[in-house]
C-alpha positions as CSV (number, residue, x, y, z in Angstrom):
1,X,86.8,-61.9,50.4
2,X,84.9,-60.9,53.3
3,X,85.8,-57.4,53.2
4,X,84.7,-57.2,49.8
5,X,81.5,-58.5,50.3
6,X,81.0,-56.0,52.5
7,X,81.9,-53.2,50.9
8,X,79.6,-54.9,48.2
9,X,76.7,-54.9,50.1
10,X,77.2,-51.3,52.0
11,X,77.2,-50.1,48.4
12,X,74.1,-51.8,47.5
13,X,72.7,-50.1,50.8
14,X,73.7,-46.6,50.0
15,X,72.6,-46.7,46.4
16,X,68.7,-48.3,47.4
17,X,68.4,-45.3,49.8
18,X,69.9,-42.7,47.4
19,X,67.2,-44.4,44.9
20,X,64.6,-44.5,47.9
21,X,65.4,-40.4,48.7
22,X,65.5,-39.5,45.0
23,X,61.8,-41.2,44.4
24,X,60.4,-39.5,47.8
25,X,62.1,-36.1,46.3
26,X,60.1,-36.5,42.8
27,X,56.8,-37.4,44.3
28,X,57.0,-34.8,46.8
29,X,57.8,-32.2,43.6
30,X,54.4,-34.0,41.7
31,X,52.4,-33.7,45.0
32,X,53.2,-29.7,45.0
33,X,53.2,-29.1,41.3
34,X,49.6,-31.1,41.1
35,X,48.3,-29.3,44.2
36,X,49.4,-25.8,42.5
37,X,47.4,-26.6,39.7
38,X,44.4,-27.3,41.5
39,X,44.6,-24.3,43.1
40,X,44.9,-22.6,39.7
41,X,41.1,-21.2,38.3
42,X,40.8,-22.6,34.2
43,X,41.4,-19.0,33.3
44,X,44.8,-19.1,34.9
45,X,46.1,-22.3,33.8
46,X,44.9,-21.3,30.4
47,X,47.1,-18.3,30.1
48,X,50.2,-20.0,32.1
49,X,50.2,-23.1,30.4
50,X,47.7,-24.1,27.8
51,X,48.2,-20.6,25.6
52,X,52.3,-20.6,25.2
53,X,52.0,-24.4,24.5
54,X,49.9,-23.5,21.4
55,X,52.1,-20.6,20.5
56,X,54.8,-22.5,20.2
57,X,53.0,-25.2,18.8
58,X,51.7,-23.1,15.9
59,X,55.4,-21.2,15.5
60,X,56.9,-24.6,14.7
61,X,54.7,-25.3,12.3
62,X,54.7,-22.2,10.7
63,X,58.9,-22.4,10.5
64,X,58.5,-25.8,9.3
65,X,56.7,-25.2,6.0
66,X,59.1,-22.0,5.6
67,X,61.6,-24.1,5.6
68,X,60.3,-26.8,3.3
69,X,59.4,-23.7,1.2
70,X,62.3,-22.2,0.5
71,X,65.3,-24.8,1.1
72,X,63.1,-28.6,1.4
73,X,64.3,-29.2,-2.5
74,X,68.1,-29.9,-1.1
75,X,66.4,-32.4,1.6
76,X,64.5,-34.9,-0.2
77,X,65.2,-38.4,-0.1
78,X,65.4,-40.6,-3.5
79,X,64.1,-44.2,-3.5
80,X,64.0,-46.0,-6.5
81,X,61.2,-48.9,-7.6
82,X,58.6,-50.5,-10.3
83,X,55.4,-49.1,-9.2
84,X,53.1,-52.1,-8.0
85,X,50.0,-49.9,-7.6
86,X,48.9,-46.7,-8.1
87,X,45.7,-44.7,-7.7
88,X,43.7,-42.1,-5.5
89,X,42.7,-44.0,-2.2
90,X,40.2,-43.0,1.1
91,X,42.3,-42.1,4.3
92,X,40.5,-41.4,7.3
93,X,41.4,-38.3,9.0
94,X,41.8,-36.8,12.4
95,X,38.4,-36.8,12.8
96,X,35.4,-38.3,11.9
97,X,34.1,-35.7,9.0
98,X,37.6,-34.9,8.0
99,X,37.9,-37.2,4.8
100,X,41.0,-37.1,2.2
101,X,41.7,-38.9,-1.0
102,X,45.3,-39.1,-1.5
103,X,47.1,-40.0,-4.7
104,X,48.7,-43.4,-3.4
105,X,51.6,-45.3,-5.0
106,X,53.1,-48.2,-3.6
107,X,56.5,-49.4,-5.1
108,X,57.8,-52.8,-5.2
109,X,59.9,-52.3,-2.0
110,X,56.5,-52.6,-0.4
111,X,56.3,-49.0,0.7
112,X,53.3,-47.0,-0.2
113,X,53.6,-43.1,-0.8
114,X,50.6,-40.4,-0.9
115,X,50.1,-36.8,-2.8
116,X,47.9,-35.2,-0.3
117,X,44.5,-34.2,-2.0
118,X,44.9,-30.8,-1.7
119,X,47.2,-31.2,-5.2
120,X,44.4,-33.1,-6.5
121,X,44.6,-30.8,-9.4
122,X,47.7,-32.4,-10.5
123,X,46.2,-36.6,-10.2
124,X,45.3,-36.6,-13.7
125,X,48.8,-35.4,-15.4
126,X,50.2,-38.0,-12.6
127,X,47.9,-41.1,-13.8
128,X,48.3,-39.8,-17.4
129,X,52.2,-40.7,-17.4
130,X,52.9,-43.3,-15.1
131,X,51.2,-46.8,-14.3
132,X,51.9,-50.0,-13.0
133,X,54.9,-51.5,-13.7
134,X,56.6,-48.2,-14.4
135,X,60.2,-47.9,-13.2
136,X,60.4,-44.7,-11.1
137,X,62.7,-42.6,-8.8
138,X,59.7,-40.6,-6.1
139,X,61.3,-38.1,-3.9
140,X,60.0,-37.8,0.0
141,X,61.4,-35.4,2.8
142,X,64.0,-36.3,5.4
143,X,62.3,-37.6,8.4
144,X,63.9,-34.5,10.4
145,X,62.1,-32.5,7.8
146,X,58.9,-34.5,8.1
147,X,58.7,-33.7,11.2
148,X,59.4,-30.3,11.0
149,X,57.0,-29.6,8.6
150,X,53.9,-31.7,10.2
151,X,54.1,-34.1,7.7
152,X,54.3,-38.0,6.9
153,X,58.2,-39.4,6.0
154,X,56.2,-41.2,3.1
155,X,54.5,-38.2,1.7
156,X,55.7,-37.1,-1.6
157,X,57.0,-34.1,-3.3
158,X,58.6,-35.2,-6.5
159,X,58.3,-37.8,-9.3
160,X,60.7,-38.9,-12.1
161,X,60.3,-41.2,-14.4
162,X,63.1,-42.0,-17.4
163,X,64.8,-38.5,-16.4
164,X,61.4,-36.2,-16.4
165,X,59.9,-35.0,-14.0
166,X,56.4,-36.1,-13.6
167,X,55.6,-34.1,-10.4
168,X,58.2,-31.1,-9.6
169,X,58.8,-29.7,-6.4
170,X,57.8,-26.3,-7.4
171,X,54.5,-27.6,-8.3
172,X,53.8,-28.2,-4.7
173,X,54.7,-24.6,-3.5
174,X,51.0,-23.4,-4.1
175,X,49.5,-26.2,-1.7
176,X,52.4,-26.1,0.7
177,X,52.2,-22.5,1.1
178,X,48.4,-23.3,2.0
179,X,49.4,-25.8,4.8
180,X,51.8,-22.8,5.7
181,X,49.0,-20.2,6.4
182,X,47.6,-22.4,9.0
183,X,49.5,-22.4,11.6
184,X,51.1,-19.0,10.7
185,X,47.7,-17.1,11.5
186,X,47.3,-19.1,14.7
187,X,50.4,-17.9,15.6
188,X,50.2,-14.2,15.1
189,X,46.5,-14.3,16.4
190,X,47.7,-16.3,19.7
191,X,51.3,-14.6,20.3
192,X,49.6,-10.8,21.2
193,X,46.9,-12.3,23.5
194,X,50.1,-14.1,25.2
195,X,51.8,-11.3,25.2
196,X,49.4,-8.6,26.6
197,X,48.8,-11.5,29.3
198,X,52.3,-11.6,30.3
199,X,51.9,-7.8,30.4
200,X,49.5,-7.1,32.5
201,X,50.4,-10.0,35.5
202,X,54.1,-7.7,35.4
C-alpha cells in the first residue's frame, strides 16, 4: 500500500512539473511572439497579418453565397407551425445608422424567423397570403450553411402554405446574389495587393 502511494504521489510530481514546464514554454512563445510584434512598424503588420486575414475573410464569404446560390435549395431545413405573429419589424444593425426592417414571423414553437429587407419588394405578396393563425411549413438554411453564408440559422428562404409556395427560393437569387457581390469585390480588390506584397518581400 505504501509503495503505491508512492508511486501515486511521484506521478502527481512528474505531471505538476510537466504542467509547470509546458506553461513556462507557452509564455516564453507569447513573450517572443508579442515582442516581435512590437517590433513590427503598422505597415508591416498590416501586410503580414491584418491583409491575408481579410482575404480570407472576404473569400469565405464570397464561396458561401456561391454555394447557397447554386446548391442551398437541397440544404434547407423544414419546420412546421401556426403562425402567431407576423409583420415587418425594426432590427438594429451593426452599427448605429445601419437600420433594417425585416419581414418577421414567429410560429407557435416560439421561434421567430426574418426576410431580410433587402426582399422587401416581396412583403406585400407575403402579408397578402398568409396571417395569423395560418398553418405553414417556412424553410431556413442548415446551420453549417448559415454560417457559411454569413447569415442567421433563423433567416428564411422559403414559404409554403397548403402546398404553394408563398416565397420560393428562386425568388431570393436576385438579393442573394447582391449579398454575394460584397465580399466577392473585396476579395479580388484585396487578393492582388496581397499578392504583389508577398512579391516584392521575395
Amino acid at each position: 500500500m505504501a509503495r503505491l502511494f508512492s508511486i501515486l504521489v511521484e506521478a502527481k510530481c512528474l505531471l505538476s512539473a510537466n504542467l509547470t514546464q509546458h506553461k513556462s514554454r507557452m509564455k516564453n512563445r507569447f513573450l517572443k511572439f508579442w515582442n516581435y510584434l512590437g517590433n513590427q512598424t503598422k505597415p508591416q503588420f498590416f501586410h503580414k497579418y491584418v491583409l491575408p486575414s481579410l482575404c480570407i475573410f472576404f473569400l469565405w464569404g464570397f464561396i458561401g453565397h456561391q454555394i447557397l446560390i447554386h446548391i442551398g435549395e437541397d440544404y434547407l431545413e423544414a419546420k412546421n407551425g401556426t403562425i402567431t405573429e407576423i409583420g415587418i419589424k425594426f432590427e438594429q444593425g451593426t452599427r448605429q445608422y445601419h437600420k433594417q426592417y425585416p419581414l418577421k414571423i414567429k410560429l407557435d414553437n416560439n421561434i421567430e424567423y426574418r426576410l431580410q429587407d433587402l426582399n422587401e419588394e416581396l412583403f406585400p405578396y407575403i402579408l397578402s397570403h398568409i396571417s395569423t393563425g395560418d398553418y405553414v411549413t417556412i424553410y431556413t438554411r442548415k446551420k453549417w450553411l448559415s454560417i457559411l453564408s454569413w447569415g442567421k440559422k433563423n433567416d428564411l428562404y422559403k414559404i409554403v402554405k397548403n402546398n404553394k409556395e408563398i416565397l420560393s427560393f428562386s425568388s431570393l437569387i436576385k438579393s442573394i446574389r447582391t449579398q454575394s457581390n460584397i465580399p466577392g469585390v473585396f476579395f479580388f480588390v484585396l487578393i492582388p495587393w496581397y499578392i504583389i506584397y508577398r512579391i516584392k518581400k521575395t
